[in-house]
N, C-alpha and C positions, 0 to 999 in steps of 0.2 A: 468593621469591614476594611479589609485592607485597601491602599490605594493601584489604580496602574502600575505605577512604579516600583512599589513594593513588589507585587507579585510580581513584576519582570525579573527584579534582582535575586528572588526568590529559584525561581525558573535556571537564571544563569546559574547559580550555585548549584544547584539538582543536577544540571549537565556537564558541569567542571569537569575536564578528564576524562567525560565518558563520551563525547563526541564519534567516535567509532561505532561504539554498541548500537547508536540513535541513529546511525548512519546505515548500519550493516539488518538492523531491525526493518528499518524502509525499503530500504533494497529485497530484504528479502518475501516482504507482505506485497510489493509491487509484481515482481517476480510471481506469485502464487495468483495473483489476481489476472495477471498477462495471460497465463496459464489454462484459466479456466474461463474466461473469454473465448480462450481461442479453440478449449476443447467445443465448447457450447457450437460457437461459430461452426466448427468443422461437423456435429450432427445436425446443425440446420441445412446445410450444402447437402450430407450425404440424402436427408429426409428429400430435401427438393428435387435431387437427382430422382429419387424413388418415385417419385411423382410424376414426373416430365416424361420417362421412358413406359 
């Protein structure tokens, strides 16, 4: 079994140079998730307006 440290070093060479891709992959899985929160959100409002009136 490897150690902590081994898998850390491991880890940084797997991301060497691609820092961008790992960057621009978050953003845009953050992005999707924002997304569909807020669609959710806006059919709970429209449901509760339906209710109220």
């Amino acid at each position: 079994m490897k150690t902590r440290a081994e898998l850390k070093q491991e880890i940084k060479q797997l991301f060497k140079g691609r820092w961008k891709s790992a960057i621009l992959l978050c953003i845009v899985v953050s992005l999707l998730s924002i997304f569909s929160v807020a669609s959710n959100s806006s059919d709970q409002v429209q449901s509760w307006r339906g209710k109220i009136r």
